[in-house]
C-alpha positions as CSV (number, residue, x, y, z in Angstrom):
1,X,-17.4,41.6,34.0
2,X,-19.4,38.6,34.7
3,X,-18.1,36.2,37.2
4,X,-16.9,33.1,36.0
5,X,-18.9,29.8,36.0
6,X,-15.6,27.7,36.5
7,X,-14.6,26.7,39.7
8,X,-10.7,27.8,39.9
9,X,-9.1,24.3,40.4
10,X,-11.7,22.2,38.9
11,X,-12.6,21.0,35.2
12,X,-14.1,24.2,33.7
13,X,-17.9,23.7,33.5
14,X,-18.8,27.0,31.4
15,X,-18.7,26.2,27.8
16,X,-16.8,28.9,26.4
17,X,-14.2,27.8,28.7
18,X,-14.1,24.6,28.1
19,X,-14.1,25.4,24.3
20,X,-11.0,27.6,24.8
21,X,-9.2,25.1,26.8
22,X,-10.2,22.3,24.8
23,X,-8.9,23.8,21.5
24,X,-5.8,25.2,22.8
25,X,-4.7,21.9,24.1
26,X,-5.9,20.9,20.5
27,X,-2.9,23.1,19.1
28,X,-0.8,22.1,21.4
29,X,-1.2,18.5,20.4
30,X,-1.6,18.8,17.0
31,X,1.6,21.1,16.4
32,X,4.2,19.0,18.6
33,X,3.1,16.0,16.3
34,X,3.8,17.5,13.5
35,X,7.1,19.1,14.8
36,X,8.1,16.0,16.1
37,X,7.7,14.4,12.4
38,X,9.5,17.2,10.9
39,X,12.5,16.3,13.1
40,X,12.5,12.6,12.7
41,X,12.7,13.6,9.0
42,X,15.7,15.8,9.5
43,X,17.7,14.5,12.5
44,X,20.7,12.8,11.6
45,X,22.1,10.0,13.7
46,X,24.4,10.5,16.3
47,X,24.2,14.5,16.8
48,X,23.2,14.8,20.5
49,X,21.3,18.2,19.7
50,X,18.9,16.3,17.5
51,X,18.1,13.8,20.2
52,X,16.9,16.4,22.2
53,X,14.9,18.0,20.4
54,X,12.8,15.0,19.8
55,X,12.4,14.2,23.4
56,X,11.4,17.9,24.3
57,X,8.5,17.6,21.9
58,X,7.5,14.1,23.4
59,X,7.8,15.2,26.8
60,X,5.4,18.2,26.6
61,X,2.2,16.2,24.3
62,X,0.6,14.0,27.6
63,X,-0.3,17.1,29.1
64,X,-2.6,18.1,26.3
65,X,-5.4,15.5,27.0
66,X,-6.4,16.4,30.4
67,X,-9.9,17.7,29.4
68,X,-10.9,14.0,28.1
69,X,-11.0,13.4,31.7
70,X,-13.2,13.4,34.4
71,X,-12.5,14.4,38.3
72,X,-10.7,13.0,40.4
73,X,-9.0,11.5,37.4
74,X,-8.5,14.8,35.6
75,X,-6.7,16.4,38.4
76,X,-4.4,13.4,38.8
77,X,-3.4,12.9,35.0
78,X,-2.9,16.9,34.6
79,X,-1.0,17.0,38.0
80,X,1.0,14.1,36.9
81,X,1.7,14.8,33.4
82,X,2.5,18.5,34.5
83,X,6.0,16.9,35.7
84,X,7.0,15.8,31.7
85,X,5.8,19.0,30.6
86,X,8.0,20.6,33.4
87,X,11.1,18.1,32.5
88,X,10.5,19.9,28.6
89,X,10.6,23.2,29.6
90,X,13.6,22.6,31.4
91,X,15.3,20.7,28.4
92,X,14.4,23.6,26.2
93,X,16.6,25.8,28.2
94,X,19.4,23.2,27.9
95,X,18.4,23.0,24.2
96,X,19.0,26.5,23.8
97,X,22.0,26.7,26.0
98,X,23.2,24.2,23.5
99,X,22.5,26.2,20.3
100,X,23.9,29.5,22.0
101,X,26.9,28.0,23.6
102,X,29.5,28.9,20.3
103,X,28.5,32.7,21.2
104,X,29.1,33.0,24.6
105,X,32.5,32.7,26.5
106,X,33.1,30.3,28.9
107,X,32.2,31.6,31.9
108,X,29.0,33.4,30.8
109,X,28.2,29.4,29.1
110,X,28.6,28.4,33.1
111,X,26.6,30.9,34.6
112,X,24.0,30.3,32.1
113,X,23.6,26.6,32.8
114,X,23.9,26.8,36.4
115,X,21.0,29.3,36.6
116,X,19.1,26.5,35.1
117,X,20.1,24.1,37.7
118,X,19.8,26.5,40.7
119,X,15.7,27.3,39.6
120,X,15.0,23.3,40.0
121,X,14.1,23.6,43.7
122,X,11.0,26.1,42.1
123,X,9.9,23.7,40.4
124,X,9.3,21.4,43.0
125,X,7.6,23.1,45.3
126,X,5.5,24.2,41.7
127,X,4.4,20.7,41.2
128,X,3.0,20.1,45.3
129,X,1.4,23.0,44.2
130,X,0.2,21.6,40.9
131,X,-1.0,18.8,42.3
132,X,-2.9,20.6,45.5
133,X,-4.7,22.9,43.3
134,X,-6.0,21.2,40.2
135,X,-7.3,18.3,43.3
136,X,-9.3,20.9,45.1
137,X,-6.6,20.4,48.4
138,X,-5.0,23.5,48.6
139,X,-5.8,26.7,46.6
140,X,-3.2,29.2,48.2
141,X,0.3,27.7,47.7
142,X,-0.5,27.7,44.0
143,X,-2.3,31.1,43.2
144,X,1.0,32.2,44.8
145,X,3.7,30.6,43.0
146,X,2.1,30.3,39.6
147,X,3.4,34.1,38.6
148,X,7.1,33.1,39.4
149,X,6.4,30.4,36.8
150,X,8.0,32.7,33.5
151,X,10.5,34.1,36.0
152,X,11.9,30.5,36.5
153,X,11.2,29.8,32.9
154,X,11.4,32.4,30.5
155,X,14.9,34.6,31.0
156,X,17.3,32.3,29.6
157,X,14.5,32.2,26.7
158,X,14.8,35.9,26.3
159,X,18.3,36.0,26.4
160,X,18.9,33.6,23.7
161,X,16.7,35.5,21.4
162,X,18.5,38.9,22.6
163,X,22.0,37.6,21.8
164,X,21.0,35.8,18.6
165,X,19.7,39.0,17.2
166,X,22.9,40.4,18.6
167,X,25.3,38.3,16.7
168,X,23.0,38.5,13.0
169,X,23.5,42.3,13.2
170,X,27.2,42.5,14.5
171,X,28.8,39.5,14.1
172,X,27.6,38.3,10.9
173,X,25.9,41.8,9.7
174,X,23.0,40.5,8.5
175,X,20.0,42.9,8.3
176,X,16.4,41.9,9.3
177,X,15.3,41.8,6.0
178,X,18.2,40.6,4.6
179,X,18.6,37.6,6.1
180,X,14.9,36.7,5.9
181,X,15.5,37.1,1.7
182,X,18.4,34.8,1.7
183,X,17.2,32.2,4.1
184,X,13.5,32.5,4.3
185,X,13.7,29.5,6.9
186,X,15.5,31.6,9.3
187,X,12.6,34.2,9.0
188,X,10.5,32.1,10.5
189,X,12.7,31.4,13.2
190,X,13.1,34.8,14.4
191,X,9.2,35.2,13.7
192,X,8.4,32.8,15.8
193,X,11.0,33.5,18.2
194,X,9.1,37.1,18.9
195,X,5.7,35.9,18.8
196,X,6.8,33.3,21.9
197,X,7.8,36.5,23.5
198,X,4.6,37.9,23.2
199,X,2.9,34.7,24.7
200,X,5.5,34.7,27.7
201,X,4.1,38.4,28.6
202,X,0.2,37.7,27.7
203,X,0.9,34.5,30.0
204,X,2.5,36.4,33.1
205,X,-0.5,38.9,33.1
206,X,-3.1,36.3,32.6
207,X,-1.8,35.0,36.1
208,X,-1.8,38.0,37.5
209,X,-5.4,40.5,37.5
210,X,-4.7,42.0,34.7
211,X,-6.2,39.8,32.5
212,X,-9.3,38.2,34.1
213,X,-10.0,35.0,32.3
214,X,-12.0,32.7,34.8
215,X,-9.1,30.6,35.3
216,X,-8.6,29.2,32.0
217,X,-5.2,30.5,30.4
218,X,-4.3,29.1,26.9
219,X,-1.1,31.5,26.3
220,X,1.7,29.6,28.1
221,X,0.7,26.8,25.2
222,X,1.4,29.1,22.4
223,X,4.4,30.3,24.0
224,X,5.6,26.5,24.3
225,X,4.5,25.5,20.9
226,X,6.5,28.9,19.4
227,X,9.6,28.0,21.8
228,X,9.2,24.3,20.3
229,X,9.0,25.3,16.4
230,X,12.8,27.5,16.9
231,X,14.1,24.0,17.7
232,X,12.8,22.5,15.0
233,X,13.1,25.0,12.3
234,X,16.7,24.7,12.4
235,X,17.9,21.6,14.2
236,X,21.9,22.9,14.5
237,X,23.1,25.4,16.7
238,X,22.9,28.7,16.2
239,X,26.2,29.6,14.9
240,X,26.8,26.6,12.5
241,X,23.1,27.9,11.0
242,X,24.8,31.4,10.6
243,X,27.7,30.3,8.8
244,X,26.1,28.5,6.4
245,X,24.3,31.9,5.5
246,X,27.3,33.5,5.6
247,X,29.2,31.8,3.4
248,X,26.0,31.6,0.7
249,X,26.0,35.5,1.2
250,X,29.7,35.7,0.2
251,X,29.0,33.7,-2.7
252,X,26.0,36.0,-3.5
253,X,28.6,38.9,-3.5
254,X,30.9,37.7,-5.0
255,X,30.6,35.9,-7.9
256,X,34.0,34.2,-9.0
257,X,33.4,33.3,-12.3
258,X,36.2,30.7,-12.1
259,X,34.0,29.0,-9.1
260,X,30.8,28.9,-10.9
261,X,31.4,27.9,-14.6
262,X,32.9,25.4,-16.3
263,X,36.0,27.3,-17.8
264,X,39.0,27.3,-16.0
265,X,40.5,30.7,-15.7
266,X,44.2,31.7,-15.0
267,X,45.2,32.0,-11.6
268,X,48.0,33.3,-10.3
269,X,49.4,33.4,-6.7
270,X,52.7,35.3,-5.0
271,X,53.9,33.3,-2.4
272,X,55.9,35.5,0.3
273,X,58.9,33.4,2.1
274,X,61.8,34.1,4.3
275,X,63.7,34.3,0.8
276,X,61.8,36.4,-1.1
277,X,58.7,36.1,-2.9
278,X,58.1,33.3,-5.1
279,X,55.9,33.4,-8.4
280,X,53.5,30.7,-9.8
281,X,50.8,30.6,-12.2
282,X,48.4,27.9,-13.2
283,X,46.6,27.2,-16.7
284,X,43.8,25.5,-18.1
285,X,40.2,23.8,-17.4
286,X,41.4,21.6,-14.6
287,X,42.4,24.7,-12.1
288,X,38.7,25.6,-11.4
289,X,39.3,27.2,-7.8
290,X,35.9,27.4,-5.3
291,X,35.2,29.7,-2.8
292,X,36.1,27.2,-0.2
293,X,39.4,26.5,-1.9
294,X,40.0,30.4,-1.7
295,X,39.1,30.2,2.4
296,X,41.8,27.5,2.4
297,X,44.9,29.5,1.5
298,X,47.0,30.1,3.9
299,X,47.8,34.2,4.8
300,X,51.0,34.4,3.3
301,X,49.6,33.7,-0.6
302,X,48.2,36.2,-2.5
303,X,46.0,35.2,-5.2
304,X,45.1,37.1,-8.2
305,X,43.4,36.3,-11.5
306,X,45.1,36.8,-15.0
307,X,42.9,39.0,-17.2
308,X,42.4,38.5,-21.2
309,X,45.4,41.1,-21.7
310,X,48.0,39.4,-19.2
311,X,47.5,41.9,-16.3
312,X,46.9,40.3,-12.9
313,X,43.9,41.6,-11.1
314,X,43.3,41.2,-7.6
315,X,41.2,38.6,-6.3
316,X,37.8,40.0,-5.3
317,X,38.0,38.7,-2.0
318,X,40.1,39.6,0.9
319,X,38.6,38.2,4.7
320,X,40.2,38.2,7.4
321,X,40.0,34.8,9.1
322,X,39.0,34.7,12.4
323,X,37.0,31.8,14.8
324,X,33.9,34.5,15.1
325,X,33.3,34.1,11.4
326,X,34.7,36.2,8.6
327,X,35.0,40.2,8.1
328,X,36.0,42.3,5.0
329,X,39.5,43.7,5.5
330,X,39.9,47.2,5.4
């Protein structure tokens, strides 16, 4: 392999290089823009989570117009914008603390959030580093720390995706291809989700000698513009996202005629008290009963609907009702 014609530390001279940096820092730009208008469009006032989102995406665009400058000023506005980008990365893991928070318990919540505080020291001493290396002071302190970069970064990352597959195929019993059919919006989320992955490794050994590229490295910007995207895609935590599916899945399923068309069917209901049970029945167009409605009753009521010949028939739903989302009883 050639040896590279860019100075580690400095502006990168060699044109390919500065063709690969400038047009990754291109992308980075151009896609927080455009995820940042996406979220204006969908935030809604007053939800915390939303705000967030919108100030990760802000935080992380200076650092994408470094190459415009010249030294000693390019070292200084990278060096100093490197501390927003930092303060975004950092968010993100709140962000997704935030979004995963309804699936954990409480202490594992704790342990997760605390990590993230505990790392902050890192990224201290990461931006002396920063600053000594891209200003041609110090090479050493930074060529060292820079590979413990995803490992202050990245794991909370991973784990979020982890669990969140978790829950969609034991919680909520959602295959892969089955969820990305009835919400092809979440498709994209878990797409993108894996393809940040791939960026966090291609990053990690692009720091290390595995992958030689003359000092230029455009994958941690993927990674961040892939991270950035899951936030965006779906602005509500994860759980409130998979209830929603859930309950259009259940209406998929089943298909209560009396919640879908405009006749009202007969619907009957034993009510079991400390006397006995007691027997109603309701007639006529006005009784249209929704899915919603049926997730309403309390446990004691059993509903059933009254077929063209007078025979009750079981209602076509039975779920057990639970805080961790709903499960067919046996």
């Amino acid at each position: 392999m050639a040896e590279p014609t860019s100075t580690p530390g400095s502006k990168p001279t060699d044109t390919a290089h500065l063709t690969i940096e400038a047009w990754s820092q291109g992308f980075l730009i151009g896609s927080l823009l455009i995820m940042a208008s996406i979220t204006l469009a969908n935030m809604r006032s007053g939800v915390l989570l939303h705000k967030l989102i919108l100030v990760e995406l802000v935080l992380a665009a200076p650092n994408g117009f470094f190459t415009f400058f010249n030294p000693p000023i390019w070292g200084w506005y990278l060096s100093s914008t490197a501390v927003l980008l930092i303060a975004s990365w950092t968010l993100h893991n709140v962000i997704s603390w935030m979004k995963n928070k309804p699936f954990l318990q409480p202490r594992g919540s704790l342990i997760y959030i605390s990590t993230i505080v505990l790392v902050q020291p890192y990224w201290v001493l990461e931006l002396y580093a920063n600053f000594t290396y891209f200003n041609n002071i110090n090479h050493r302190i930074f060529v060292s720390s820079r590979p413990l970069e995803a490992l202050c970064r990245d794991p909370w990352w991973i784990f979020t995706t982890a669990n969140l597959f978790w829950n969609i195929k034991y919680r909520y019993e959602f295959g892969l291809i089955e969820i990305i059919r009835v919400s092809p919006r979440f498709g994209i989320l878990l797409f993108s989700m894996c393809l940040s992955l791939l960026f966090i490794a291609l990053d990690l050994l692009a720091v290390t000698p595995v992958l030689g590229l003359g000092g230029i490295n455009p994958f941690w910007k993927f990674a961040s513009v892939f991270k950035c995207l899951t936030d965006t895609i779906i602005l509500d935590d994860f759980k409130t996202a998979l209830d929603k599916l859930s309950r259009h899945k259940m209406n998929q399923i089943y298909q209560l005629p009396f919640s879908n068309s405009g006749i009202g069917l007969p619907v009957d209901w034993t009510e079991m008290n400390g006397r006995g049970a007691v027997r109603a029945s309701c007639q006529g167009s006005d009784d249209l009963v929704s899915v919603q409605q049926v997730e309403r009753v309390p446990n004691n009521v059993c509903l059933s609907i009254s077929t063209a010949d007078g025979v009750p028939s079981p209602l076509p739903i039975a779920f057990m009702r639970g805080d961790k989302g709903y499960k067919k009883r046996e």
